[in-house]
N, C-alpha and C positions, 0 to 999 in steps of 0.2 A: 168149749173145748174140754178135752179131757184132763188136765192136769194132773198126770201120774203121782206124782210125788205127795200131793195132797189127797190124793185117793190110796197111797200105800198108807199114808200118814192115818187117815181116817177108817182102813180096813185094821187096822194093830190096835185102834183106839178103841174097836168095837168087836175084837179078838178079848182084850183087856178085862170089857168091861161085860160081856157075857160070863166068864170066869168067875169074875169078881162075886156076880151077883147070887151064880151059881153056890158063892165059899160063902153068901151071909155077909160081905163088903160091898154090895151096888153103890153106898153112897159115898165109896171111895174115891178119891181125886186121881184122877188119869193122867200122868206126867210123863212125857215121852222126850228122854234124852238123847242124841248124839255119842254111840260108844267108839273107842279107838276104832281104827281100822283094821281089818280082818274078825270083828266081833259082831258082825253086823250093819246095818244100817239105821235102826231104830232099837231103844232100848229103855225096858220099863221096870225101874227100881224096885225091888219091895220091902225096903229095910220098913216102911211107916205102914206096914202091916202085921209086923210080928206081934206086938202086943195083945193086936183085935183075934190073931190066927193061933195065938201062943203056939209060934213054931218061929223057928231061926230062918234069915232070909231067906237063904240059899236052898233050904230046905220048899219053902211057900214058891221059890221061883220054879223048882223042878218040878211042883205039883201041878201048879200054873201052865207051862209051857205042854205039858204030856197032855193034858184037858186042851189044846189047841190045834185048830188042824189049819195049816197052810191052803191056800187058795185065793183066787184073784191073783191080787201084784206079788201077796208073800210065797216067797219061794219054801224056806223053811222055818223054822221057830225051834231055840234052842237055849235053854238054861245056865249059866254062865256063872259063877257064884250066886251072888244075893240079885241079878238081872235075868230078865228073859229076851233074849234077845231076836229082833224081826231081820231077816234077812231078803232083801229084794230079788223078784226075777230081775235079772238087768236085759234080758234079751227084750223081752215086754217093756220092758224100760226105753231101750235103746227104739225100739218101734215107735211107741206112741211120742217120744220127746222130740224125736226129730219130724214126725207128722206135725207134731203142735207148733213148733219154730216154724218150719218153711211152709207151714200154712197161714199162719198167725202174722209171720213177719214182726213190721213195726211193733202191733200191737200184743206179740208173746210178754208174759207176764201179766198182762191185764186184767182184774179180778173183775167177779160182776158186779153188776152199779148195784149202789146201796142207797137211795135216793135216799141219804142225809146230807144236808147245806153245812161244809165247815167254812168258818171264817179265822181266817189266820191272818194276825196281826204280827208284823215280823218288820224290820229295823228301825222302823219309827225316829229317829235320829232325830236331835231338837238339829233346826238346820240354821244351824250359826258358824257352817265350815265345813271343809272339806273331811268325809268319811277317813279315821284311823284305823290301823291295824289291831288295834283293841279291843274294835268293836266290832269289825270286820267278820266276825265268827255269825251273829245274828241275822243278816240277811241270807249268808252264805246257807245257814243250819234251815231259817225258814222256806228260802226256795227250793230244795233239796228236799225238806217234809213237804210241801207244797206238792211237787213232782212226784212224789211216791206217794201218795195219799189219793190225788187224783189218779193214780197206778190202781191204787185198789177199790179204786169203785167209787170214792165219794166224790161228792159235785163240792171244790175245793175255789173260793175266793182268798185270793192273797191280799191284804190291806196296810198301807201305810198311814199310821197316824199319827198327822203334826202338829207341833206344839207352837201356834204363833197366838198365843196368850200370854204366857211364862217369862220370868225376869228375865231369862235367859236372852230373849226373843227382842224384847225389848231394848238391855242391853246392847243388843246388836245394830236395831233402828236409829239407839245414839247415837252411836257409832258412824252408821251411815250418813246421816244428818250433818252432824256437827262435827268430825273429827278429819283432816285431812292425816292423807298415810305419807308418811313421812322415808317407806321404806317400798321398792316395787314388788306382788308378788311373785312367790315362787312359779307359778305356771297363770298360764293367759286366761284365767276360768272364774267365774264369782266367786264360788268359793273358797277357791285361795284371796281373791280381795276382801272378800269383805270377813273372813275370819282376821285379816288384821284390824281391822275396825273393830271390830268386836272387842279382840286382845287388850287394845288399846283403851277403849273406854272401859275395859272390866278392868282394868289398873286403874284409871283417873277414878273410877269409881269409889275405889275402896282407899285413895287417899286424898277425896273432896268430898266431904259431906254433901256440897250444894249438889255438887250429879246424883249424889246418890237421892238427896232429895226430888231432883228432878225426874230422874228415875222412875221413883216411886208413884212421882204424879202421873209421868203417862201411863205405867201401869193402871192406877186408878182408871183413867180416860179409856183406856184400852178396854177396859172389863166392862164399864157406863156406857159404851157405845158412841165414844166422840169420831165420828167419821176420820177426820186426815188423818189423826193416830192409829184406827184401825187400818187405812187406805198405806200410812207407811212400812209399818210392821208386816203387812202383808207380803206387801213389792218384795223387802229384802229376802221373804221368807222363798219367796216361789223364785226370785234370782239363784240363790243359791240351792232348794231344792234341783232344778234343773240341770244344776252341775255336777250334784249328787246322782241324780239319773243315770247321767253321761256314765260315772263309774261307774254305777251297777250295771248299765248295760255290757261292758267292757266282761264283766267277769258273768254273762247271762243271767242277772237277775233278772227277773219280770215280775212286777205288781201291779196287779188284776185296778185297783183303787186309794186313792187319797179322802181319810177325813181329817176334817180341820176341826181343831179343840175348839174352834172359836163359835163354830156352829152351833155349840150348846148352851153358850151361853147366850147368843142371838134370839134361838130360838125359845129360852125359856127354861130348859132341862135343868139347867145348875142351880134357879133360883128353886124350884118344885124340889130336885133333892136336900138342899137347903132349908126348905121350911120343913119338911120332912123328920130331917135330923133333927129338926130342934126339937120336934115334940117329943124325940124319944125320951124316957128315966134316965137315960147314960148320958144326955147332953149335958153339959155345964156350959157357964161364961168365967172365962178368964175374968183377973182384975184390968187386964187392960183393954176387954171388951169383945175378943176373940171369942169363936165357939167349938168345944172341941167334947168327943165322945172319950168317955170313959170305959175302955177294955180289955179291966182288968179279970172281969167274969169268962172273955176268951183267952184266959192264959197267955192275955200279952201285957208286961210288968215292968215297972220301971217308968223311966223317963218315957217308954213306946207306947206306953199305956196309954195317955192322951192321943186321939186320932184329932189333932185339929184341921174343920172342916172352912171356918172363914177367919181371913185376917181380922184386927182392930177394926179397920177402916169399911169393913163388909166385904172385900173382894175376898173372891172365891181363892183355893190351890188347888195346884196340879190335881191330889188325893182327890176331892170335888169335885172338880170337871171327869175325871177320870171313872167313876159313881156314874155320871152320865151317859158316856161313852157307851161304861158295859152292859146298862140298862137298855142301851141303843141299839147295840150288837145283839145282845139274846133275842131281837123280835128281828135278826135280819137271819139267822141261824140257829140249826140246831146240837151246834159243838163249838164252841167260840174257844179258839187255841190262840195264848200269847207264848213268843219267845221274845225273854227277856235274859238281863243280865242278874248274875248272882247276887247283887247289891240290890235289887228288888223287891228279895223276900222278904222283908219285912213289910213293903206297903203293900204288897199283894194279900199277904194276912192281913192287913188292918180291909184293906178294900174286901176284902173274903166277909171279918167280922162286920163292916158296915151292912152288906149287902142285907146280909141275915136281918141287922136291928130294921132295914126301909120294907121288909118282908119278902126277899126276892131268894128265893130257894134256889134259883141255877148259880153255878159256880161257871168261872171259866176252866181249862186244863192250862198249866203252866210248863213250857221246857224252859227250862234256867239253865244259863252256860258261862264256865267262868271265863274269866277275859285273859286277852293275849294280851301279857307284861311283856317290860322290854328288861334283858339283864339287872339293867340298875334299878329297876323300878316299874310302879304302873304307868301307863300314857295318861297324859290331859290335855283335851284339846284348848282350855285354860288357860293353862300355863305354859302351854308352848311344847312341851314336851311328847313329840310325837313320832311317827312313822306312819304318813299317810299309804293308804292303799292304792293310789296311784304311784307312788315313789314301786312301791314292791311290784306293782304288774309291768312298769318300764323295765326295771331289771329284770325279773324272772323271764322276760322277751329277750331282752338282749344276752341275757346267757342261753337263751333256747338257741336263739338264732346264732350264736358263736358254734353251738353242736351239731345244727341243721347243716352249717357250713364248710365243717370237717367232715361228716358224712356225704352231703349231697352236691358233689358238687358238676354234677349233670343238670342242675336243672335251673331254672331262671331265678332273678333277685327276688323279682315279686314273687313266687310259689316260695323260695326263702322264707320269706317274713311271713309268708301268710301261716304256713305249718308253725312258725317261732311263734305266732300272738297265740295260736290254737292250745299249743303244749306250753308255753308260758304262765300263760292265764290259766289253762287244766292245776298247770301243780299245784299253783295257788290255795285255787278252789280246794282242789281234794287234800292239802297238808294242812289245811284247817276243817274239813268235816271227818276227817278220819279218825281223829280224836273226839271221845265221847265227851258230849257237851259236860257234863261235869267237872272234868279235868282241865288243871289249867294248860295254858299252853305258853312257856318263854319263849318269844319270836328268837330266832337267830337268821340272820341269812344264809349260812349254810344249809340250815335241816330244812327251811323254807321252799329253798328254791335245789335240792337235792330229787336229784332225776334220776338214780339207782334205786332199786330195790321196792321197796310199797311205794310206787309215785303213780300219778297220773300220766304221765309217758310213757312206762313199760306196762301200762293197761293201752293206752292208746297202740302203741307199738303193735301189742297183740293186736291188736284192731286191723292194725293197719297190713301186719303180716297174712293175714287171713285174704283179705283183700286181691294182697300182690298171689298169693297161690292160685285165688280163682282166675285173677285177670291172666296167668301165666296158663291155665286148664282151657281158658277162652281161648287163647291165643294158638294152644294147639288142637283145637278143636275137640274140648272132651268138656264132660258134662255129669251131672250126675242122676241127669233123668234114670228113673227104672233104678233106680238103687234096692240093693236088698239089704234091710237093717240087720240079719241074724248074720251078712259078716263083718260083723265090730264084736272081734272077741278080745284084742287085744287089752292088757291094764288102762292102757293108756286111755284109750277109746272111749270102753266103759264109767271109767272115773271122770271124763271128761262130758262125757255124756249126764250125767247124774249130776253135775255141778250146772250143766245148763239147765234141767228138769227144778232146781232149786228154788229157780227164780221165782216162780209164783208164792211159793212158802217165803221166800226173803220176803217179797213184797208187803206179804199178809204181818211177818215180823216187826219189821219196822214203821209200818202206818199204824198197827195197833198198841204198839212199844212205845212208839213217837220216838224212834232211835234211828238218826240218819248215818250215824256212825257204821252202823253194821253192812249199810249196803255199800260203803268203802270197801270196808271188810273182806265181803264177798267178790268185790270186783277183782281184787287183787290176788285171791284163791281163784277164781274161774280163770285170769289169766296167765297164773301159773299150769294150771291142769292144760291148759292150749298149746302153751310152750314146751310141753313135755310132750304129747302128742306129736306136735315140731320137731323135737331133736330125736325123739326113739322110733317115730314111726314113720314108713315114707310113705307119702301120697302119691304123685302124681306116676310114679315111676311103678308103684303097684298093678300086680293083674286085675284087668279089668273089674271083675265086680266089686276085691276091695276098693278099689280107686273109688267107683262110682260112691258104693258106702261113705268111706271118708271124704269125698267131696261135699258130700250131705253133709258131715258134719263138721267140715271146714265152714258148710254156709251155715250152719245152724249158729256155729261158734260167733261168728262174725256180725250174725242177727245179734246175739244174745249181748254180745261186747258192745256193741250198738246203742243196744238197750237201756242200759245197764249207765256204761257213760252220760245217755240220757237223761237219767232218773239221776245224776250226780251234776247235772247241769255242766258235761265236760264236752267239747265238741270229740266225733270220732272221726279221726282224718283215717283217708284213704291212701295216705301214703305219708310216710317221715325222713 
């Protein structure tokens, strides 16, 4: 299809750079900004040419722009100080974006396939307890990238990889084993069970040597291949995985596949990058029998210097198995993406500098995102110190459904609840990928579950209003077959029109950015631009041809918001 907006985008880049070539700058960088409103639509800086041009921006922008003749999508080109600014036909705009929605549908936005294999590994959770609010950002950020990525064309597996190797894991099997709970859990689910098992033997642990000794042995056993130790570790792993599921389906995750850490060393992989590592120059042996690389030649110093790769006693860690994994992953794709937490980057550079020393050139890509603290502090699922992510989607529902209730109250319990799970579980979702994974986030229950303003329910809402005007155009027999796009003259129209035309440039933005943050972003600007169309312009009550016009882009809107919620893993109700 035609995708306007990336063909205006790519006629101003090729205005640009005919110019350039023309001034003796061809191998100049083409950067195409976003100027205020009324300056344009697209706008191309030339302060980082004055040097090469010796002439002042503003001067180079006026020379620039006179040498360019409008055609195709640009309507005109005009020099602005140190910018030249592209300014869009919007009529030709308003034509082809609403052809491309209501022919496109479902599939507007969609870029073309890129036949590359990404493998994206996203919440991976050692599963010794029920999912927190801390951590909650990483599946949410990975299905979200997952969704938009597979938007723009690549062939996208989402992978869960678990840890039922690790003390951790182990820990837990004690737990299960030998420790009676002496307290019932909070909900009817494994995960809530058997994280008190857990809790409990990681305390006895750490004030009885002999557990801790025993510990240590089934570890040993676990890594040697003693069948019942693997055969227990397992069971508790995949009980409480399963309860883990349960959550993420609640809030629309979906993961394409499960690998087990344990596979690698079954199969052989950890013992092969093991001997591996030893031959390198940067291997050493500890005095207490440990082997562990030295990388201090990759500018990693200090205590981090050491990468140790095997315990005293030869069993492998996590680091080691992990070597495995990623050697696993590059021969199953070709873009291996981890989201992980900020606490990571360190063993992701030491995993980086190991790779290099075993000769393995591919790196993976990393989004790192920092964790949602609580007021007083970080969460530990450890230490007890928590805010499970099921506590927050029961409330965030039960406040929905308090609002559903004061507004609707035509209509039955069950349609109640079910809009309250939809928009409960949306805000969620989106009050944690709206912030850029960088940024931390202090939960609070207010700003969490707050349903005014940037939320996922006045995006729905729009969703949903779009909806009620077609079903109300139904109802009296109007339609907007035969529409004619040249009359959408209105601001409102136009602007709203260009914010739907966007989407395919979002799309491309954020899958190659690996920013899932921005397609929030945008959700909440295109449902702004709808609601203003809403209150300035009328629809239905218009003469016929506007009507037919703005019914088209009543439906385009409504594709587009559709869309959009889509790609943010938020259901779009048809009514609120």
């Amino acid at each position: 299809m035609s995708k306007p907006m990336m063909r205006f985008r790519k006629q101003a880049e090729e205005r640009c750079r005919k110019v350039l070539e023309k001034s003796g700058c061809g191998d100049a960088e083409i950067t195409l900004e976003t100027p205020p409103e009324d300056l344009g639509d697209l706008a191309f800086p030339c302060f980082s040419l004055a040097k090469r041009l010796r002439k002042a921006p503003q001067k180079i922008a006026e020379d620039l722009s006179a040498d360019m003749e409008p055609s195709g999508l640009i309507e005109r080109i005009e020099a602005n100080g140190p910018y030249v600014n592209f300014f869009m036909d919007r009529s030709k705009l308003a034509e082809e974006v609403l052809r491309d929605v209501l022919e496109e549908g479902k599939g507007y936005g969609r870029l073309d396939k890129k036949n590359v294999r990404i493998l994206l590994e996203h919440t991976s959770a050692n599963p010794t307890g029920p999912l927190h609010v801390g951590r909650a950002r990483n599946p949410i950020i990975g299905d979200t990238m997952a969704r938009i990525l597979r938007m723009a064309g690549y062939d996208v597996t989402s992978e869960f990889y678990l840890n039922d190797v690790g003390r951790q894991v182990v820990v837990l099997s004690y737990g299960v084993r030998e420790l009676e709970l002496d307290t019932e859990p909070e909900r009817d689910k494994d995960d809530y069970r058997l994280v008190l098992h857990y809790q409990k033997a990681n305390a006895l642990m750490e004030e009885d040597p002999s557990v801790l000794d025993e510990i240590n042995g089934m570890l040993y056993d676990l890594e040697h291949g003693n069948e019942e130790t693997i055969r227990q570790v397992r069971s508790a792993c995949e009980r409480v995985l399963a309860a883990i599921m349960n959550t993420l389906d609640e809030i629309n995750v979906k993961i394409d596949q499960f690998t087990w850490e344990s596979k690698f060393i079954e199969e052989g992989q950890v013992e092969g990058v093991i001997e591996t590592l030893k031959k390198s120059p940067l291997c050493k042996q500890e005095e207490e029998g440990a082997y562990a690389l030295e990388l201090d030649s990759y500018g990693i110093h200090g205590r981090d210097a050491d990468f140790v790769f095997t315990r005293k006693d030869g069993t492998s860690l996590y680091t080691t198995r992990d070597l495995a994994y990623h050697l696993d992953k590059f021969g199953r794709c070709d873009i291996a993406i981890n989201v992980l937490g900020e606490d990571q980057k360190l063993g992701q550079t030491q995993l980086a500098a190991a790779l290099d020393i075993i000769g393995e050139e591919r790196r993976p890509e990393w989004i790192f995102y920092a964790f949602v603290s609580l007021p007083e502090g970080r969460m530990s699922t450890r230490k007890g110190q928590v805010v499970y992510l099921d506590d927050l989607l029961d409330e965030a529902v039960d406040r929905a459904l308090s609002e559903v209730k004061k507004r609707r109250g035509d209509i039955s319990g069950e349609r109640m609840t079910e809009i309250a799970r939809s928009v409960g579980r949306g805000a969620v979702r989106f009050n944690i990928v709206r912030i850029q994974a960088e940024k931390q986030i202090v939960f609070k229950w207010e700003e969490a579950l707050n349903f005014e303003g940037s939320s996922a329910p006045f995006i729905q809402y729009s969703h949903a209003r779009a909806c009620s005007i077609l079903r109300k155009a139904e109802r009296e027999g109007l339609d907007w077959k035969g529409y004619d796009p040249s009359c959408l003259s209105e601001k409102q129209e136009l602007d709203l029109t260009k914010a739907i035309g966007m989407l395919p440039l979002i799309v491309e933005e954020c899958a190659e950015g690996r920013k899932a943050h921005t397609m929030a972003q945008y959700a909440v600007e295109l449902a702004i631009m709808f609601n203003q169309l809403y209150q300035f312009v009328s629809v239905l009550k218009a003469p016929e041809r506007e009507r037919k016009a703005r019914l088209a882009l009543v439906e385009a809107s409504k594709i587009c918001l559709g869309n959009v919620l889509g790609l943010l893993g938020i259901d779009a109700p048809e009514e609120m």
